[in-house]
VEXNURO-187777 format. One record per residue (C-alpha): residue number from 1; residue in three letters; x, y, z. Coordinates in pm, whole numbers. Each point is the difference from the previous one (the first is absolute). Layout:
BEGIN
{k = NUM, r = ALA, xx = X, yy = Y, zz = Z}
...
% end
This chain:
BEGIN
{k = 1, r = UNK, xx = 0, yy = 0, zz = 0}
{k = 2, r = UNK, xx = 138, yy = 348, zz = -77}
{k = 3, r = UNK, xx = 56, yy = 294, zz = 196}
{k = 4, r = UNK, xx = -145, yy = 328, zz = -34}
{k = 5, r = UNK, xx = 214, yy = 175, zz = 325}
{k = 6, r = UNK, xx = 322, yy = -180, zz = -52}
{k = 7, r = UNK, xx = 242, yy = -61, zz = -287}
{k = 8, r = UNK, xx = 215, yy = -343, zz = 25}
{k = 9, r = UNK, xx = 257, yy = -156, zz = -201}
{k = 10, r = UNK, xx = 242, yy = -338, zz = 10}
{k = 11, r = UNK, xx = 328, yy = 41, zz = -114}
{k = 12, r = UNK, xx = 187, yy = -339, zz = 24}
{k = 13, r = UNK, xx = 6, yy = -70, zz = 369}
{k = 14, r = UNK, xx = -135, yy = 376, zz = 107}
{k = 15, r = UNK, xx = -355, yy = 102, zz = 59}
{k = 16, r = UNK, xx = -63, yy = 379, zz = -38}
{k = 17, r = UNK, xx = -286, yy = 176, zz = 135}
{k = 18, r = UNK, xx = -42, yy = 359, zz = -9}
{k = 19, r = UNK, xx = -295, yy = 202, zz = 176}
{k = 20, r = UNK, xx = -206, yy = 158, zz = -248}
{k = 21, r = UNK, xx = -178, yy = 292, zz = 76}
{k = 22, r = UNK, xx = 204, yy = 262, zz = -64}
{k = 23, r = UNK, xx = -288, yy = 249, zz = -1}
{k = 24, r = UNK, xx = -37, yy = -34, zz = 367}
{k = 25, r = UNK, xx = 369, yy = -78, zz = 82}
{k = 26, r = UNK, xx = -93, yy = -354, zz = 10}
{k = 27, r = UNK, xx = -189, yy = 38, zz = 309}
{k = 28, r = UNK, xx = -199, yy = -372, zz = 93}
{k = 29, r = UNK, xx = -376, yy = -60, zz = -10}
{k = 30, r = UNK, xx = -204, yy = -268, zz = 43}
{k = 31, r = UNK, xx = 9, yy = -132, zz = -344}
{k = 32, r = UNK, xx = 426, yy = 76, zz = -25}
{k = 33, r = UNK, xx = 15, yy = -185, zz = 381}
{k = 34, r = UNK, xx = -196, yy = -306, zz = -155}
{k = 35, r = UNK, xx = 267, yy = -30, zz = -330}
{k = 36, r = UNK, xx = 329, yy = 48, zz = 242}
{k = 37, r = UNK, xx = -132, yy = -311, zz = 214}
{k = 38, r = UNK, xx = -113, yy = -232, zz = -360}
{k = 39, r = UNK, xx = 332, yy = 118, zz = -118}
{k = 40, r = UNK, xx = 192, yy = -111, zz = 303}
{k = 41, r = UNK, xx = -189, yy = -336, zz = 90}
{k = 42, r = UNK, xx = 22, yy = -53, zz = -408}
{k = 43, r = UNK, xx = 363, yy = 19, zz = 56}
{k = 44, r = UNK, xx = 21, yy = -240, zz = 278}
{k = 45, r = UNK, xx = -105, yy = -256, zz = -257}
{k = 46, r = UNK, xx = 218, yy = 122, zz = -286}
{k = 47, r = UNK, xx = 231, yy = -232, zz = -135}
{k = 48, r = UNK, xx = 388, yy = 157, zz = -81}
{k = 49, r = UNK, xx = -43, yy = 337, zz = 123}
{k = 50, r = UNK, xx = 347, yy = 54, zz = 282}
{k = 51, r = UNK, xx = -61, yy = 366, zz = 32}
{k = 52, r = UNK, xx = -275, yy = 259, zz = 15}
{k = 53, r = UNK, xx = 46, yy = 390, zz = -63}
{k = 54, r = UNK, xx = -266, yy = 229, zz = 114}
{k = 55, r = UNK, xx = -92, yy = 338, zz = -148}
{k = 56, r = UNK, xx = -188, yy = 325, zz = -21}
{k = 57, r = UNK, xx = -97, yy = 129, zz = -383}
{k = 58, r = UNK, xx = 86, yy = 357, zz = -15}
{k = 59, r = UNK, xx = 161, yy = 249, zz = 241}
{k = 60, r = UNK, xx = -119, yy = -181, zz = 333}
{k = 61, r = UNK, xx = 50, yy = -332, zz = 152}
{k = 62, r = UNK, xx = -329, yy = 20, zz = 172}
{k = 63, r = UNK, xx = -174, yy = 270, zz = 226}
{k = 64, r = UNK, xx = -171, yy = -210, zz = 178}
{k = 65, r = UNK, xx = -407, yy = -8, zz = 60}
{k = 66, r = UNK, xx = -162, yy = 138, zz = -302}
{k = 67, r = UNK, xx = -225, yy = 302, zz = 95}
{k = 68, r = UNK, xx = -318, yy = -158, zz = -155}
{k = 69, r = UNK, xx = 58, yy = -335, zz = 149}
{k = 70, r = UNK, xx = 15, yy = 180, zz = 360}
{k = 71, r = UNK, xx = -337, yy = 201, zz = -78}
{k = 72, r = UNK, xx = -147, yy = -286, zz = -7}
{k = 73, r = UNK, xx = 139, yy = -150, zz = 336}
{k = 74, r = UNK, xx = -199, yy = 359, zz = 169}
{k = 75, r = UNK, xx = -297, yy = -186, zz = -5}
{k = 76, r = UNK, xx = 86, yy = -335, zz = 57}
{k = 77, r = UNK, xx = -140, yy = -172, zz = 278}
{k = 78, r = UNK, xx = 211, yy = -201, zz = 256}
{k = 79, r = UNK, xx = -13, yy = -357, zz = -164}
{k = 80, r = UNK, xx = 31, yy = 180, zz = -365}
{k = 81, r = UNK, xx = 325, yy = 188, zz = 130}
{k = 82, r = UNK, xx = 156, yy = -365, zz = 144}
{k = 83, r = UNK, xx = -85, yy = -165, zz = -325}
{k = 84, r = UNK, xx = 181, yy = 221, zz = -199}
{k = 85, r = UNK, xx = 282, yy = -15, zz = 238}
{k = 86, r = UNK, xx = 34, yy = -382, zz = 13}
{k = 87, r = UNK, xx = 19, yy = 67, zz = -423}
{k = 88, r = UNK, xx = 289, yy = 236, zz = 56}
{k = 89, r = UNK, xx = 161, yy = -231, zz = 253}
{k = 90, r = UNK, xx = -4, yy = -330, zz = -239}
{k = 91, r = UNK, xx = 166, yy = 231, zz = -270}
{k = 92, r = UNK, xx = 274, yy = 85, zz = 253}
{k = 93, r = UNK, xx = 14, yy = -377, zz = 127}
{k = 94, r = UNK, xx = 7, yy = -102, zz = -363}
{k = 95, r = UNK, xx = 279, yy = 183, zz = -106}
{k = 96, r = UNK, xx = 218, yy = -48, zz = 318}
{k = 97, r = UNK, xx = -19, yy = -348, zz = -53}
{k = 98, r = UNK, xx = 122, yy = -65, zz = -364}
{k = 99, r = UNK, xx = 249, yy = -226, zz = -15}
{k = 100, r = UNK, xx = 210, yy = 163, zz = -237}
{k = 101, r = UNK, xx = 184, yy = 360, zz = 93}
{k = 102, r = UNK, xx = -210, yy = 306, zz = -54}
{k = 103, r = UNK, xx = 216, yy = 302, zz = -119}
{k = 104, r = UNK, xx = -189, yy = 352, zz = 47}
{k = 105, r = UNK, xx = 134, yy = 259, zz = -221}
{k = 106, r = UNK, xx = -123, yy = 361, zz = 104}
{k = 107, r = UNK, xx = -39, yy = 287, zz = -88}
{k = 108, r = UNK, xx = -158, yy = 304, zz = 78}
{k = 109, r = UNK, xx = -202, yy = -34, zz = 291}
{k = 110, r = UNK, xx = -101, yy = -337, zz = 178}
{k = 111, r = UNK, xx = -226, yy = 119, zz = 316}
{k = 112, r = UNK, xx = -249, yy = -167, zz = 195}
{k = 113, r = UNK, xx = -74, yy = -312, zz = -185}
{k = 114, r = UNK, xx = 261, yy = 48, zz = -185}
{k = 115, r = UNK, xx = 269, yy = -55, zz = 261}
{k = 116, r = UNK, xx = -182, yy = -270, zz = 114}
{k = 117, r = UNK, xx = 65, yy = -202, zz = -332}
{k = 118, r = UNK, xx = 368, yy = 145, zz = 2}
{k = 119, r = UNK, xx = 26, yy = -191, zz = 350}
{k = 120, r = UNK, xx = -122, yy = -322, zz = -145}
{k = 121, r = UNK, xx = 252, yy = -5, zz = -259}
{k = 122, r = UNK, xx = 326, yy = -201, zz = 25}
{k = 123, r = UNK, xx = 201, yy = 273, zz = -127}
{k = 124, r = UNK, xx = -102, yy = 361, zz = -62}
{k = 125, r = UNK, xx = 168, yy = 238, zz = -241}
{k = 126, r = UNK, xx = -51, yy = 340, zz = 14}
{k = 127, r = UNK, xx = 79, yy = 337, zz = -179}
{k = 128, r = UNK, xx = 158, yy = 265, zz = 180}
{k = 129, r = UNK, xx = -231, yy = 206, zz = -21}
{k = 130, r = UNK, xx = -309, yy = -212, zz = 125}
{k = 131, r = UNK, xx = -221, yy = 66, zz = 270}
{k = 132, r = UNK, xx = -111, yy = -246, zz = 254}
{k = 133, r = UNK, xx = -256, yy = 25, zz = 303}
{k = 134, r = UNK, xx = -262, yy = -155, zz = 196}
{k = 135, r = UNK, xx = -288, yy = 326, zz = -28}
{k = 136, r = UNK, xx = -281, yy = -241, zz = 160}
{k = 137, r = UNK, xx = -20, yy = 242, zz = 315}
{k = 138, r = UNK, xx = -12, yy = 325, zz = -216}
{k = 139, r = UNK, xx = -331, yy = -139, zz = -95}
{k = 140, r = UNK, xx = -119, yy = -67, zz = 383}
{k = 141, r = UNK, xx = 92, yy = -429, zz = -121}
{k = 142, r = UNK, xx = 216, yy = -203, zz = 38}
{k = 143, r = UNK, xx = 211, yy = -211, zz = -156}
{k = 144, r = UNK, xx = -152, yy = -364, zz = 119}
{k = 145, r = UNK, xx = 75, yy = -265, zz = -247}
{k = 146, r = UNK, xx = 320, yy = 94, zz = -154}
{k = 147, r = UNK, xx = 195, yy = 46, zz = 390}
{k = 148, r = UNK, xx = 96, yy = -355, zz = 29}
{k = 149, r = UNK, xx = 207, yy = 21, zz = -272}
{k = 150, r = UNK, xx = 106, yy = 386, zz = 60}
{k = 151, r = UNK, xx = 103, yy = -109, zz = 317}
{k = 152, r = UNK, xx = 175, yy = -330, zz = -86}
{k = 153, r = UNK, xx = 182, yy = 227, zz = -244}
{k = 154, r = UNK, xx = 100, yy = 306, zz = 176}
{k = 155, r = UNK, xx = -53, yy = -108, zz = 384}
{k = 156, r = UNK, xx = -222, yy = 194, zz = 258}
{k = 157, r = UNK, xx = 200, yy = 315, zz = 61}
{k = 158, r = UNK, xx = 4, yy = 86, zz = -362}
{k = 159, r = UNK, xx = -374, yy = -99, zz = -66}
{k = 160, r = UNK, xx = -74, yy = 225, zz = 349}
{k = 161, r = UNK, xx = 161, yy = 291, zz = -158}
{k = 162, r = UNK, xx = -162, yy = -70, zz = -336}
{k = 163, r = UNK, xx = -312, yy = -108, zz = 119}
{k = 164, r = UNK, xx = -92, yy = 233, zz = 254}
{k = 165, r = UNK, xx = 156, yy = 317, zz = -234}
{k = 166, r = UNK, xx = -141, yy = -132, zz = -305}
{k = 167, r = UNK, xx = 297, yy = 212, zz = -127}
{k = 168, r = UNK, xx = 135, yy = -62, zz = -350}
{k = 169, r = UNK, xx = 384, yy = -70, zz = -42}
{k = 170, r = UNK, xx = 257, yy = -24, zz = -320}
{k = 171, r = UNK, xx = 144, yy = -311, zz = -95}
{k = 172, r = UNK, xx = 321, yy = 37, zz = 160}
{k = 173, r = UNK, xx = -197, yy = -20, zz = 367}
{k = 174, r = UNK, xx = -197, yy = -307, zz = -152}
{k = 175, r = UNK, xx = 306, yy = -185, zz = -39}
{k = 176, r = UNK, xx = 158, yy = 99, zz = 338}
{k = 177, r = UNK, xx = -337, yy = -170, zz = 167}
{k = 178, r = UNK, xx = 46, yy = -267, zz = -243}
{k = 179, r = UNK, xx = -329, yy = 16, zz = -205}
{k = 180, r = UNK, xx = 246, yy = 60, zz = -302}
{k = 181, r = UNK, xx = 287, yy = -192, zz = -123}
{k = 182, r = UNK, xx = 165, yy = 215, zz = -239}
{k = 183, r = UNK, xx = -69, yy = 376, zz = -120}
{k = 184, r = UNK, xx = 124, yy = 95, zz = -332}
{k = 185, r = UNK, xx = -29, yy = 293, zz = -270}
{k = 186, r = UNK, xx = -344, yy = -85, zz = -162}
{k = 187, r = UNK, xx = 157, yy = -49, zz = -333}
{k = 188, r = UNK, xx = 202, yy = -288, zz = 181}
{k = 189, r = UNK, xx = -321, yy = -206, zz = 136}
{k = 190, r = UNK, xx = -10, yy = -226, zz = -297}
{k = 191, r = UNK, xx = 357, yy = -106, zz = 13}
{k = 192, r = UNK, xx = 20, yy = -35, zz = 365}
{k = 193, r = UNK, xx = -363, yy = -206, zz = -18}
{k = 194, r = UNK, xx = 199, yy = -223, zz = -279}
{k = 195, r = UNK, xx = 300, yy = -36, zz = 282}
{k = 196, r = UNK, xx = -249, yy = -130, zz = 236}
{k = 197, r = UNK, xx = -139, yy = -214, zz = -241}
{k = 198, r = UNK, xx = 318, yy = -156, zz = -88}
{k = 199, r = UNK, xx = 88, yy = -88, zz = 349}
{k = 200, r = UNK, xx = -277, yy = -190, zz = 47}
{k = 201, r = UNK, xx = -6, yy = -179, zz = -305}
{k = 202, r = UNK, xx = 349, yy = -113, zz = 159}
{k = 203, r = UNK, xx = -191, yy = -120, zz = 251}
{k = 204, r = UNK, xx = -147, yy = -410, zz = 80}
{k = 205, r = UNK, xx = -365, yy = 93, zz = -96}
{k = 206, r = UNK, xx = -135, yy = -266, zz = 258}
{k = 207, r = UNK, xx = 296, yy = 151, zz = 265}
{k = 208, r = UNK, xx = -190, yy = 339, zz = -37}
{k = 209, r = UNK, xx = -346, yy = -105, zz = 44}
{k = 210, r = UNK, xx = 88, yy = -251, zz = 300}
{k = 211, r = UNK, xx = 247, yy = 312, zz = 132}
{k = 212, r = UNK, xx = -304, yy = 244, zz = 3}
{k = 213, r = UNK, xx = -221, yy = -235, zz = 165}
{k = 214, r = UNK, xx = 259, yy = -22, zz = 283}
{k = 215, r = UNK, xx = 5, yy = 339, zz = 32}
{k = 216, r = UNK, xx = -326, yy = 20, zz = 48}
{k = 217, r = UNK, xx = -16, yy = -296, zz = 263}
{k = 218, r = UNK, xx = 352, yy = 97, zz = 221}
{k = 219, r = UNK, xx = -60, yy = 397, zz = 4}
{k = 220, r = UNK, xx = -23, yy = 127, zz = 374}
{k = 221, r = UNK, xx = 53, yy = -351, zz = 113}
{k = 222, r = UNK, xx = 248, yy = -60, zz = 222}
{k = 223, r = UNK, xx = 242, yy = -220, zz = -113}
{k = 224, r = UNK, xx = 12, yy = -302, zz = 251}
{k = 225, r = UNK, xx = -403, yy = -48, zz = -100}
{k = 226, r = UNK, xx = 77, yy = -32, zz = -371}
{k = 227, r = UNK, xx = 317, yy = -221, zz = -8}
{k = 228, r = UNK, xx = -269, yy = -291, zz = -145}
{k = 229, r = UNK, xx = -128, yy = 204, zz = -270}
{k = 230, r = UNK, xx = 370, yy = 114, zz = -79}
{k = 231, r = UNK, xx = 166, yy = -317, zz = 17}
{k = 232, r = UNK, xx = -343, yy = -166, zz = -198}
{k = 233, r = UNK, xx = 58, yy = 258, zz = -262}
{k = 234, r = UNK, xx = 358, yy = -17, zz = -111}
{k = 235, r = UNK, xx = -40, yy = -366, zz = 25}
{k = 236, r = UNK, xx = -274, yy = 18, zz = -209}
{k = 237, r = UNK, xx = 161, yy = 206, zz = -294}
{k = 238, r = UNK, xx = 358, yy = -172, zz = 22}
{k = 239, r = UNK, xx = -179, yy = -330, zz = -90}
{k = 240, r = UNK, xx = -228, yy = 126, zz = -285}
{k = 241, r = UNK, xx = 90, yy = -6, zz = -362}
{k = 242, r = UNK, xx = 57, yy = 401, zz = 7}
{k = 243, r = UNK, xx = 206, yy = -48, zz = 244}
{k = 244, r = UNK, xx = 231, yy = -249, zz = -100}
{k = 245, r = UNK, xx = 28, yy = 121, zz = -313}
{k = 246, r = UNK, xx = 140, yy = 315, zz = 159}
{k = 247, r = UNK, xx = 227, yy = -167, zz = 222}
{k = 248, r = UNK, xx = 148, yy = -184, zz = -288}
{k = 249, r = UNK, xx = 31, yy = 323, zz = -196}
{k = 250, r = UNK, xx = 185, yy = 132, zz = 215}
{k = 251, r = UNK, xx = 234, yy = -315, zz = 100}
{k = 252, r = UNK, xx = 62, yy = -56, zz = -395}
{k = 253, r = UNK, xx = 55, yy = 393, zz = -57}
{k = 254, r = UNK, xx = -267, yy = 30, zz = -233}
{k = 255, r = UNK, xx = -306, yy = 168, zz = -75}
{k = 256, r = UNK, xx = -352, yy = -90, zz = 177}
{k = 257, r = UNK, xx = -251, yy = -148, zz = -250}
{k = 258, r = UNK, xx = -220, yy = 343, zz = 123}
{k = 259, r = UNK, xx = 254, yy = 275, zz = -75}
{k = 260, r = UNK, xx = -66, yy = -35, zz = -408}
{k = 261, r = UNK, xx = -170, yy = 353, zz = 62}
{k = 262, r = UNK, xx = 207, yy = 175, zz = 152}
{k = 263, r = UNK, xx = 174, yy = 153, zz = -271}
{k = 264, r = UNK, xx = -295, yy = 111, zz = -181}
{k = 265, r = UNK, xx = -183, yy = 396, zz = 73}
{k = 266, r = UNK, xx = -330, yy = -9, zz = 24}
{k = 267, r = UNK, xx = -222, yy = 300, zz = -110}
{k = 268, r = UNK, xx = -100, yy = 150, zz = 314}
{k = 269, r = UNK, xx = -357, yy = 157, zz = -73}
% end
């Protein structure tokens, strides 16, 4: 089934998908909400794709809650306003938990909403001159189902300052709180996004997905209460087939049956 809010593409081994309403800085609804989650669940399935690269068409990564969408929400009743929130938290949930890494390229602005999807991404490239911040307060809200992963991301003193302020910040502060990875001159976001791309394609595809699911289950754990899952998990992945293949790679100085893409340079949008 098509999409009318998003714009998606496979290259090779990359899936690209770009946010695409750049009439209202790419700022969600209901109907862009529903397409993020059947793109991300759709993904989960996907045969071949290693890496994902998020988006935003035009001058914006995303602004956040689209103006309309939140008229709407005025006159919502209780139950209404919780159903639409459980939509917007399945998107989130969805995308968090792809298997693959996500990559978010920004630029512009990415507030609200916005920063909530840069948090859920693996890796987050930004231009120097973007714009980040979490406005839900400015707008007597708050911002309820993106701060699990804010938080997991930047840690509780940032997301009090953030938060509470609902201040907006460059890029350069982003990455000091660690919601960005790298900030670069905008004309340098497609090269560093094929950079990122080409380490993980270097990467065992199965050692990513099982590596992100760890991180998920050992975060904030302490470590004596997670020495089963640890030991369970790098017992698991030396024994597979990924894994021995890499092992052997590496004993017979050659190169891993994955790493036939590295070389190549995907298009980026």
């Amino acid at each position: 089934m098509p999409f009318t809010y998003l714009q998606t593409r496979r290259e090779g081994p990359v899936e690209y998908v770009t946010l695409n309403r750049p009439q209202v800085r790419n700022a969600f609804n209901e109907d862009m909400i529903a397409e993020m989650t059947r793109w991300a669940e759709g993904l989960h399935a996907a045969a071949g794709v290693r890496v994902a690269v998020l988006a935003g068409a035009g001058k914006v990564f995303s602004a956040g809650g689209d103006l309309a969408w939140m008229a709407k929400m005025v006159g919502y009743t209780r139950d209404e306003n919780l159903r639409d929130a459980e939509c917007l938290a399945r998107m989130y949930d969805r995308l968090d938990a792809l298997p693959v890494p996500l990559i978010g390229r920004v630029q512009g602005a990415a507030l609200g909403g916005g920063s909530g999807l840069a948090a859920i991404c693996d890796v987050v490239i930004a231009a120097r001159d973007a714009v980040f911040g979490f406005t839900e307060v400015k707008l007597g809200i708050l911002p309820g189902v993106i701060s699990p992963y804010v938080i997991a991301k930047i840690g509780r003193s940032a997301a009090r300052e953030f938060f509470l302020t609902g201040a907006r910040f460059p890029a350069e502060r982003a990455r000091e709180i660690g919601l960005v990875h790298a900030v670069v001159d905008a004309n340098d976001l497609d090269a560093a996004v094929r950079r990122y791309v080409n380490e993980f394609l270097g990467c065992g595809p199965a050692a990513i997905a099982a590596t992100k699911s760890l991180i998920a289950r050992v975060a904030d754990e302490p470590a004596a209460d997670v020495v089963a899952i640890t030991a369970e998990a790098i017992a698991a992945i030396r024994t597979s087939a990924e894994g021995q293949e890499g092992l052997h790679a590496f004993l017979d100085k050659r190169r891993a049956t994955w790493r036939q893409d590295v070389d190549s340079e995907p298009g980026t949008r």
